[in-house]
Legacy VTK file of the C-alpha trace (Angstrom):
# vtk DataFile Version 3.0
C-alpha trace
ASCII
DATASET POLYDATA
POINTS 120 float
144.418 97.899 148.994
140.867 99.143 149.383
141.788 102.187 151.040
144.157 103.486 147.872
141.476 102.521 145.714
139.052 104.727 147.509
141.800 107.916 147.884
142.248 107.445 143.943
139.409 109.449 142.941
140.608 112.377 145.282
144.112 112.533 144.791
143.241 112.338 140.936
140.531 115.393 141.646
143.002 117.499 143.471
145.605 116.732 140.712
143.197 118.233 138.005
142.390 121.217 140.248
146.471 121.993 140.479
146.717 121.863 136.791
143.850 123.364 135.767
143.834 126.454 138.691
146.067 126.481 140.988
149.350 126.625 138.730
147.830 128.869 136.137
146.673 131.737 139.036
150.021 130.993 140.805
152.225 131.806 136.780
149.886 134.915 136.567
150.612 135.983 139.958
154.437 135.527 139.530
153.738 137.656 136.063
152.055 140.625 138.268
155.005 140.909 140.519
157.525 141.087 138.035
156.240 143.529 135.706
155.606 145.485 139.152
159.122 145.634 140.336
159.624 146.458 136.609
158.061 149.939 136.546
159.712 152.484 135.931
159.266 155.868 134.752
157.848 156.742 131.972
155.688 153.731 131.868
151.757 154.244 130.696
149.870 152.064 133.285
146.217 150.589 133.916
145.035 151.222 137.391
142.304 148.308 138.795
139.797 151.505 138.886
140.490 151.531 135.075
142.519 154.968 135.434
144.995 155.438 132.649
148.237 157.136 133.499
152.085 157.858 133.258
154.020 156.866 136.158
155.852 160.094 137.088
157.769 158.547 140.317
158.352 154.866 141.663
159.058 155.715 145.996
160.594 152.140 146.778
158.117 150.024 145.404
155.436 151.409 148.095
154.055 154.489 146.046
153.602 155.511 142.833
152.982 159.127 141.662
150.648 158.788 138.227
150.542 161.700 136.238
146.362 161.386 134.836
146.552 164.394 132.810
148.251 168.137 132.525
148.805 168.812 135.958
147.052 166.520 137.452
149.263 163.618 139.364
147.825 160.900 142.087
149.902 158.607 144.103
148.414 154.693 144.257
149.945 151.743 145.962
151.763 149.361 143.938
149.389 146.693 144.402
146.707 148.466 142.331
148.224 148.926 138.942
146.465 146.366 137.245
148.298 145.985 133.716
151.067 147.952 131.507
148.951 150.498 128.794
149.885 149.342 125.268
149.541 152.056 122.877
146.537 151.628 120.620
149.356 152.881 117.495
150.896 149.688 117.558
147.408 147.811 117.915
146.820 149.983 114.282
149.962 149.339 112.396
149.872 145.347 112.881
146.354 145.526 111.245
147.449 147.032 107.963
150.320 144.962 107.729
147.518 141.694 108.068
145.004 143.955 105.135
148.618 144.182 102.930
148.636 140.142 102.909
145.566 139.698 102.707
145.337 141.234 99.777
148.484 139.373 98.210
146.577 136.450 98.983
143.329 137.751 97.366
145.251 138.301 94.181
147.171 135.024 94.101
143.761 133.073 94.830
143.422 130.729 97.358
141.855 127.303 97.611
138.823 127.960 98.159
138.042 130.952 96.195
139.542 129.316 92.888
136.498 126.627 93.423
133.646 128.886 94.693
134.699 131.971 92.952
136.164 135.401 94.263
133.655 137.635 96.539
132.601 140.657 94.227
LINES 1 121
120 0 1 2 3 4 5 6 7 8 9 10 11 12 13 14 15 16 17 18 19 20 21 22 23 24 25 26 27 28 29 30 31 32 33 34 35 36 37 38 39 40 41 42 43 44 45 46 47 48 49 50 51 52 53 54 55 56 57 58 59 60 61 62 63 64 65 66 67 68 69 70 71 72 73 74 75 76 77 78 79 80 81 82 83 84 85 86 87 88 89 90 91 92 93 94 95 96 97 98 99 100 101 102 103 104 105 106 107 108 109 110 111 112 113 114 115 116 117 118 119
């Protein structure tokens, strides 16, 4: 009985460690492979170097040609395209949707500013 009670603490320690480490680096591992058998062409990537470029050519998943700029193309490994490029238009049209209801709210008054007063 002694001898579970003293392999408590460490079974309980390496239990934390799974959840809190090792599963979460294992999901984002699993996420890194799929989006990399994903690529295709046409795709605006993010190289680990923090080069920004179109995938021109996917050679069976051991190549990559990356078209940098006008006439300008590199070929990487796989392994080192870090993330997919989102376009920074999107990132600016979801803004001024949030300014649009912000403003409805401003105008129907919330909580708050009907007891301290609106900002001026």
């Amino acid at each position: 009985m002694d001898t579970i009670g003293a392999f408590l603490p460490l079974i309980l320690i390496f239990g934390v460690f799974y959840i809190l480490l090792i599963r979460p680096q294992q999901k984002k591992v699993k996420q890194h492979r799929e989006m990399l058998s994903n690529l295709r062409r046409g795709d605006k990537i993010i190289t680990s170097g923090g080069i920004i470029g179109t995938v021109n050519k996917v050679s069976d998943n051991k190549e990559l040609q990356v078209q940098v700029s006008e006439n300008v193309e590199i070929k990487i490994a796989p392994g080192m395209v870090s993330d997919l490029y989102t376009s920074s238009e999107t990132e600016k049209k979801q803004p001024v949707k949030d300014i649009k209801s912000e403003s409805k709210s401003e105008s129907k008054g919330g909580l708050l500013s009907g007891l301290l007063g609106k900002k001026k």
